[in-house]
N, C-alpha and C positions, 0 to 999 in steps of 0.2 A: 766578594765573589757571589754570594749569595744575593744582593741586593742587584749585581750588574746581570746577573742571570733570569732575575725578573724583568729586567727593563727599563730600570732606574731611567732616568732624563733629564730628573731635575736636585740639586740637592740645594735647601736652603735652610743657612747660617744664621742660628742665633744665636749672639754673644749678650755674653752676662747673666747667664742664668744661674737663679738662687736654685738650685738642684736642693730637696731639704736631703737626703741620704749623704750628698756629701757634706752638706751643712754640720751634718749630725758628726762626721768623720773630721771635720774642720775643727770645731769645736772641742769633740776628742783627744784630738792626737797634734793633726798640724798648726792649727793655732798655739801651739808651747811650745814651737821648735824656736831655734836662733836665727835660722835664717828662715825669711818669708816665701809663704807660699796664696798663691791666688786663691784666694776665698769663691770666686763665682766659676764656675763650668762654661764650657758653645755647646749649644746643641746642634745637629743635624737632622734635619728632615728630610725626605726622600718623595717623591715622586713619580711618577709613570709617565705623566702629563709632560709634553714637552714643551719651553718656553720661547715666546716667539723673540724674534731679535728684536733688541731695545725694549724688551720690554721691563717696570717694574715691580718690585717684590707684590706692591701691593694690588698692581691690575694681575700679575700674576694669581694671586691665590683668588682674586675674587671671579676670575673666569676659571681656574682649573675644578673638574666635578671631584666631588669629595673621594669617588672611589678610585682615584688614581693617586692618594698618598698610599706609602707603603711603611709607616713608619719610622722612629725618630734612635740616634744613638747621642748618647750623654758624655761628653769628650770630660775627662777631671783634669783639672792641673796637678796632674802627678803623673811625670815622664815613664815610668816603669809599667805601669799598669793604669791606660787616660780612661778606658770604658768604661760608664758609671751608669748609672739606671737608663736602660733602651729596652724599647720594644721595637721588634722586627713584625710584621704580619706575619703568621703563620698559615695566611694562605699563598703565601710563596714553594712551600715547603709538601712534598708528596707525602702520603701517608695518613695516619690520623692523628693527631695534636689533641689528646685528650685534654691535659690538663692547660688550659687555656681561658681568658674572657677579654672581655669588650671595655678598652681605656679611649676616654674622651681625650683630645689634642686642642688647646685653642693656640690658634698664631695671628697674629694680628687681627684681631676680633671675628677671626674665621674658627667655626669648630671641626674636628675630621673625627674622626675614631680609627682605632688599628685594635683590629682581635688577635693577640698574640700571647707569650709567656715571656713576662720579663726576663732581662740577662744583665747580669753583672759581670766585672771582671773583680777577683780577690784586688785589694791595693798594697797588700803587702808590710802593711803595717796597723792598722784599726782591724783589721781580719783577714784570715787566709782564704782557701778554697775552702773549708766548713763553711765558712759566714756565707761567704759569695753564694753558696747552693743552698746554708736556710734562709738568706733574705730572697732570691728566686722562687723558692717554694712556698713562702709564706706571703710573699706581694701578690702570686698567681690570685691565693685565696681569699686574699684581703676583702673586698666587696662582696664575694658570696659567704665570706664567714663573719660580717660585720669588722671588719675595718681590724684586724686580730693580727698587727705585722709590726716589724720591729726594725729600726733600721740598723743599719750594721753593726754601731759603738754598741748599739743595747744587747744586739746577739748576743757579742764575745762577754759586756758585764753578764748581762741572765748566764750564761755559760759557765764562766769563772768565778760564780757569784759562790760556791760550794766548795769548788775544786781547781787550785792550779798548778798547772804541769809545767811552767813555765812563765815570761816575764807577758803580763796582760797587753800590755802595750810598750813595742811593737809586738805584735802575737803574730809572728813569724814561722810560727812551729806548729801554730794549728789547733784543733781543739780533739781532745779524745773521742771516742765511741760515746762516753758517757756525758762529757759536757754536748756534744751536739743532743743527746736526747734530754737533757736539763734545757735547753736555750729554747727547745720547740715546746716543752711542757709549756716555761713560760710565759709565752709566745697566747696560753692557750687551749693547745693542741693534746691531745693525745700520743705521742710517738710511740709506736708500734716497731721495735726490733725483732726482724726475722733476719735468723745468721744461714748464710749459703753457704753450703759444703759443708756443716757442720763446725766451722769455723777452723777446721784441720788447716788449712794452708796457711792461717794465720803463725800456724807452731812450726813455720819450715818451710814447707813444700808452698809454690808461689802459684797454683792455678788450681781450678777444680776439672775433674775429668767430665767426660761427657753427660752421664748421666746426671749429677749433679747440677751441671747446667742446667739442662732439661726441668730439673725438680724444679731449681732457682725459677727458670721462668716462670712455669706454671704459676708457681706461687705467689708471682706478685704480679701477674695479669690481672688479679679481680683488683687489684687496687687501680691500675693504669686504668683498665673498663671502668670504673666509679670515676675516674677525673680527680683522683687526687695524684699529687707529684710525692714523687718517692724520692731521697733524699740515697742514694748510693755509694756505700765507702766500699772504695778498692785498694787492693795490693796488689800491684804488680809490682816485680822486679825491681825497677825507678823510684819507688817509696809511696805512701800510703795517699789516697787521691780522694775528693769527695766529686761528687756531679749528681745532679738531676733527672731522672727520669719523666717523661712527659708524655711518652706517646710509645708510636710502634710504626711501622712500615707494613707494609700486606702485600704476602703474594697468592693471586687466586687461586693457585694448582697448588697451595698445601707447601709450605717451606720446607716442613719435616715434622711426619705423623708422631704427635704426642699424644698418649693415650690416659686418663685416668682407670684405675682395677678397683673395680670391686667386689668383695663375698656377699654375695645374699643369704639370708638365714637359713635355710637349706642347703649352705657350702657351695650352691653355683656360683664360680669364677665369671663373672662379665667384662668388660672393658667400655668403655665411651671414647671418642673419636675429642680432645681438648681443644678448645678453640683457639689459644696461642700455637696449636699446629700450623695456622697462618700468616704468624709472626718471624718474619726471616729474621728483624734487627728492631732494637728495641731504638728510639730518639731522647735524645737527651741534651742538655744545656752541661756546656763544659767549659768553665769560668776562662782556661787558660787555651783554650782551641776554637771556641765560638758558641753561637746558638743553633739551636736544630743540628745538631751533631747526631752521625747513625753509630751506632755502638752494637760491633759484631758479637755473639756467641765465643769467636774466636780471632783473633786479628794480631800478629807477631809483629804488629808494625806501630801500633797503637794502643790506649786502651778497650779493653774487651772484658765484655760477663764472665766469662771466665777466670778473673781477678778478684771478680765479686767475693764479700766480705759479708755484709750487713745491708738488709733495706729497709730504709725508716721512712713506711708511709705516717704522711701525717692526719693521722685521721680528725673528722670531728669531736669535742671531748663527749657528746652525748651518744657515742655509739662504742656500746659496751662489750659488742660481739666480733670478734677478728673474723676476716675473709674465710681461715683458715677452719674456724669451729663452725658459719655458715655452708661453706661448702661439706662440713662431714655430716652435718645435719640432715640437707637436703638428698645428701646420696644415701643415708641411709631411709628415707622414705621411699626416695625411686627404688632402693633394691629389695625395698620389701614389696614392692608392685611385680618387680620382675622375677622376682625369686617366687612369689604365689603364683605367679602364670605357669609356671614350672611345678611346683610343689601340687598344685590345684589339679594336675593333667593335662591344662587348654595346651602347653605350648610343651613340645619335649625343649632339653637342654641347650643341644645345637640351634632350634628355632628363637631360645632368648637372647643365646649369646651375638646370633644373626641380626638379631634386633636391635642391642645395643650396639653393634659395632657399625649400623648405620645413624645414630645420632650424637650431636656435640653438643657439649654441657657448655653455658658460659655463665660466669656469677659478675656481679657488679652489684654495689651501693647507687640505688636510686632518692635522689627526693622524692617526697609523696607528692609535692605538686606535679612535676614531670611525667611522675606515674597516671598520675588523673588526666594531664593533657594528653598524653600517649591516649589512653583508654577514651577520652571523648571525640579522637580525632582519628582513631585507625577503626577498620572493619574487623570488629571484633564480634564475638555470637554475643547476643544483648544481657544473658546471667552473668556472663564475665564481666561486660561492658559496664552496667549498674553497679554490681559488687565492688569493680575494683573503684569509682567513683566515687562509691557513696560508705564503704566501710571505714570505722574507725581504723588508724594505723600512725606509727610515729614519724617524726618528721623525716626519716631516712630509713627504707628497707633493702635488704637484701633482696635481690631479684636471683633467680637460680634459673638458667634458660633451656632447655632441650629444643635442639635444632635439629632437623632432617642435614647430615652433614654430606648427602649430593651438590647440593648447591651453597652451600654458606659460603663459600668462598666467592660468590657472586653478589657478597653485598654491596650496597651501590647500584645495584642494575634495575632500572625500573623495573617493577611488577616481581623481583623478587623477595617471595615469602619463604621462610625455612625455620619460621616459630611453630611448633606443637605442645609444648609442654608449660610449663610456669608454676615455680613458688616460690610465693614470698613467704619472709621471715623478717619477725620486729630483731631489729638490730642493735635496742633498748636491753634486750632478754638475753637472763643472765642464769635460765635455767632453759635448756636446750632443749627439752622433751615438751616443753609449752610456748616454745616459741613460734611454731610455723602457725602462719595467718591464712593463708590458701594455697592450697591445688588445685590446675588447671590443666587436663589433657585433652587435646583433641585433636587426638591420634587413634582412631578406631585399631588399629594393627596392635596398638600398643594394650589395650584395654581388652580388645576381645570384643567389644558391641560396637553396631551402628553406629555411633553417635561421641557426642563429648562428657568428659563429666565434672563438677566444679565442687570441689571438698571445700566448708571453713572448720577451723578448730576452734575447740573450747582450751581459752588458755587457763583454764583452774586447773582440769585434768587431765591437757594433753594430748588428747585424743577427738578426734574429726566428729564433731557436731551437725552436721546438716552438707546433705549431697544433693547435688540437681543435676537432671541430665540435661546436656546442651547440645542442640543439633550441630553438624557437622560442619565447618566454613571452611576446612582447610588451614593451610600452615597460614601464618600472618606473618607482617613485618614485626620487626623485632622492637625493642624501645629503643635501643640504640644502633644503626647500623652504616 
């Protein structure tokens, strides 16, 4: 559906393909049965480009333009479950497709490329829905995290290499909480378990209530913003489900206002305006329903967040600081800005809390290269611009964003700017009170002067070494929008 809803026109068949994921599943499992099963896969390629009559395969591809493939599906010789490593384009699909990249295609000595997020289907016997959702999650990263993936047979062994709940092969029953975070260690990875709802529905009760949601999101926004895939265990009612998260959907009038609280040392209550406020549904790869699947907050008809159990971003292993200690870091500097604006006399109570409840906080995991391209290629005031450039920093930081939240929900729109604020933090630092690297406001309302002003830290003591004031440009584009 997805594919004829783009425009599909053309689909061309190739048989015999040494697929190595099922190779590796061949080799495993079906190669020791009694009765034979086919060793090679068909693939499918797809199309936009329509083909003229009589025409064939090969004047076909070498007049169609490259951006009219839409990507390939992996058929396996196993009746029950044939889908085997496919990429779909993900720019088929509305929304934003965070955790995504760029795979080369050659067919008949033609090359194409398709930027998407692999999709598996479980096979039902070399691995269930765990494997299907960490070899999806860990194929995504493979190239941007040097080649770090594992095909299916290796999952389930790194998995049950410790611990088994049952018979390894057929592994029809799936892999626990604990072997999927063993199989991604292996893999590599860092897996980072964050339990939603407090893992209460786990003992009983089969959903989480509203607020819990809410919490759920928030908290694994900053990993979807960083372009890592989250690996998702649900319960619902039907029995225990793994799927991917990858992305989000955006509504520009604000889905449903999520707000982060905070106390500033002075005891004033603030709030900030959360930037998954404009996340109606989160996207996700669902080994037994499809690719680019939208996964409600609540949906009695399907899977839904509110089943949610456990999210296992998989981080990179040299990032030592969870989303969750970045973001208490960060707000504990804003609130000691805004709580002195207060405490100081410039601003009474009502005017801080006014203040904050007009901007949106958003955090994401940046590479530093990214960060430097952003900084050489946006209009930025030139202290920022050199600084963020030219300072030492590790190869991934914490970006924490303050947005003017009138307009954020207009990103995409030409010429809209809704960045004021920015710090970053080494995502290395494993002592919180010396980790932030800069602060960047320029937001006169916010500060109290004309102008901008740019803090770096001394990370021996912690404490802000050297401030410049920087004329005023206004809000800017964001690094990611």
């Amino acid at each position: 559906m997805l594919l004829a809803n783009a425009g599909a026109k053309a689909v061309l068949v190739q048989r015999q393909v040494q697929d190595p994921d099922f190779l590796a599943e061949y080799s495993a499992y079906y190669s020791r049965q009694f009765s034979s099963t086919e060793k090679f896969c068909t693939r499918l390629h797809f199309f936009s480009g329509a083909p003229q009559q009589g025409e064939g395969v090969l004047a076909y591809l070498d007049r169609v333009e490259p951006d009219t493939y839409l990507g390939f599906m992996t058929l396996r010789p196993v009746i029950k479950s044939p889908i085997g490593a496919s990429i779909i384009s993900s720019h088929l699909v509305s929304g934003f497709i965070r955790s995504t990249d760029r795979f080369p295609v050659h067919i008949g000595g033609k090359q194409y490329w398709v930027s998407g997020t692999p999709f598996m289907q479980q096979d039902n016997a070399v691995g269930a829905c765990a494997q299907a959702s960490i070899w999806m999650a860990l194929r995504t990263l493979r190239k941007r995290e040097g080649d770090r993936a594992h095909d299916p047979a290796q999952i389930t062994d790194a998995a049950t290499k410790y611990y088994v709940n049952g018979r390894i092969r057929p592994n029809r029953d799936g892999l626990t909480h604990h072997q999927m975070v063993e199989a991604i260690r292996a893999a590599g990875y860092s897996p980072h378990s964050i339990p939603l709802g407090d893992l209460w529905h786990m003992k009983g009760a089969t959903e989480m209530n509203g607020s819990q949601i809410q919490e759920s999101l928030m908290s694994i926004h900053p990993y979807i913003e960083s372009e890592i895939p989250i690996v998702l265990i649900l319960f619902p009612p039907s029995g225990g489900h793994a799927v991917v998260v990858i992305g989000h959907t955006w509504d520009a009038n604000m889905a449903k206002h999520r707000v982060v609280q905070v106390t500033c040392p002075n005891g004033l209550n603030i709030e900030f305006t959360h930037a998954a406020s404009w996340v109606p549904e989160l996207l996700i790869h669902n080994d037994n329903a499809g690719p680019y699947r939208h996964l409600k907050e609540v949906d009695p008809q399907d899977y839904s967040l509110q089943h949610g159990a456990v999210a296992i971003p998989l981080l990179p292993a040299d990032v030592f600081m969870s989303a969750e200690e970045a973001a208490a870091l960060a707000l504990e500097v804003v609130s000691d800005i805004f709580g002195g604006l207060n405490a100081s006399g410039m601003k009474s109570a009502q005017a801080v809390q006014q203040l904050a409840s007009g901007l949106t906080v958003r955090l994401s995991l940046v590479e530093k290269r990214k960060l430097r391209n952003w900084a050489a290629t946006e209009a930025l005031v030139p202290e920022l611009k050199e600084k963020v450039r030219l300072m030492e920093m590790p190869k991934r930081v914490w970006v924490f964003e303050l947005h003017q939240r009138q307009n954020y929900g207009a990103h995409g729109a030409a010429g809209t700017n809704t960045l004021v604020g920015l710090i970053l933090i080494d995502s290395t630092g494993d002592n919180l009170g010396s980790s932030v690297l800069l602060l960047h406001l320029n937001f006169p309302a916010l500060i109290g002067l004309p102008h901008g002003v740019l803090l770096t830290w001394n990370a021996k003591t912690g404490i802000p070494s050297q401030a410049t004031q920087t004329n005023d440009a206004g809000a800017t584009r964001p690094i990611r929008h």
